[in-house]
N, C-alpha and C positions, 0 to 999 in steps of 0.2 A: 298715522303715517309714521314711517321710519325716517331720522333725517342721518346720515351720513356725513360726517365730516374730517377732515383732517388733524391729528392730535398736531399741537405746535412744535414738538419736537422732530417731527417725521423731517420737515427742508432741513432744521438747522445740521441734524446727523444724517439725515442721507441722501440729501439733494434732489428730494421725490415731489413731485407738485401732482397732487390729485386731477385729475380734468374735473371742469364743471364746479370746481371748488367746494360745492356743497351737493350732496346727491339725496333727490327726495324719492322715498320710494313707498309708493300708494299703499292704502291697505289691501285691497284686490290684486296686487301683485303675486303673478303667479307665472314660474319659468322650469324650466328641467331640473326636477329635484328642489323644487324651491333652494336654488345656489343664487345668491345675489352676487355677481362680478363689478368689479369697480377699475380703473385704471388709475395708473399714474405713469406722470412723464418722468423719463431720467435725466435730468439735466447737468451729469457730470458725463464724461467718454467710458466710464470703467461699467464696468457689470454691478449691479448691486443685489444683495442675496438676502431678499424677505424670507427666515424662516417661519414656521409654524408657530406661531402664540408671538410672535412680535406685534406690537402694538404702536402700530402706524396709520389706524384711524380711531373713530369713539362716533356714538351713536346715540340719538335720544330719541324717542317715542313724544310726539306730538299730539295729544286727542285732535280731531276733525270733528269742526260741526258741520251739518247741512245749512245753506244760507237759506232763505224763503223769499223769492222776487216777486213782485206784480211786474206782468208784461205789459205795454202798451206799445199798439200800432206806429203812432206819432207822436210827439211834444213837442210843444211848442218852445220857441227861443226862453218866450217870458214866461213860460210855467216852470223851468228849472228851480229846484228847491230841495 
């Protein structure tokens, strides 16, 4: 998985607060153009102007494993363990 998060500088210089504060994004993730869009709120009244190659979030790659369950019907209170 892709984790998406906010670099600590983005609030202090531009008053941007990511939604969702962290954004995870599957590996089957698949949208128009594979473009991944993210928002942030502007929390000043003024416009604020993200250009191109500003660096206002950072990302790290997570491996995924598959977990393996046993199903059952019922359990009981006292077979928890």
């Amino acid at each position: 998985m892709l984790m998406l998060a906010p670099r600590s500088s983005t609030f202090k210089k531009l008053w941007l607060l990511l939604v969702n504060s962290v954004w995870i994004i599957d590996n089957d993730y698949c949208w128009t153009n594979d473009t991944i869009k993210f928002m942030y709120l502007n929390l000043t009244n003024d416009t604020v102007i993200v250009k191109k190659w500003d660096r206002i979030w950072q990302w790290v790659f997570v491996k995924m494993e598959k977990a393996d369950f046993d199903y059952v019907e019922k359990q009981e209170w006292k077979d928890r363990g």
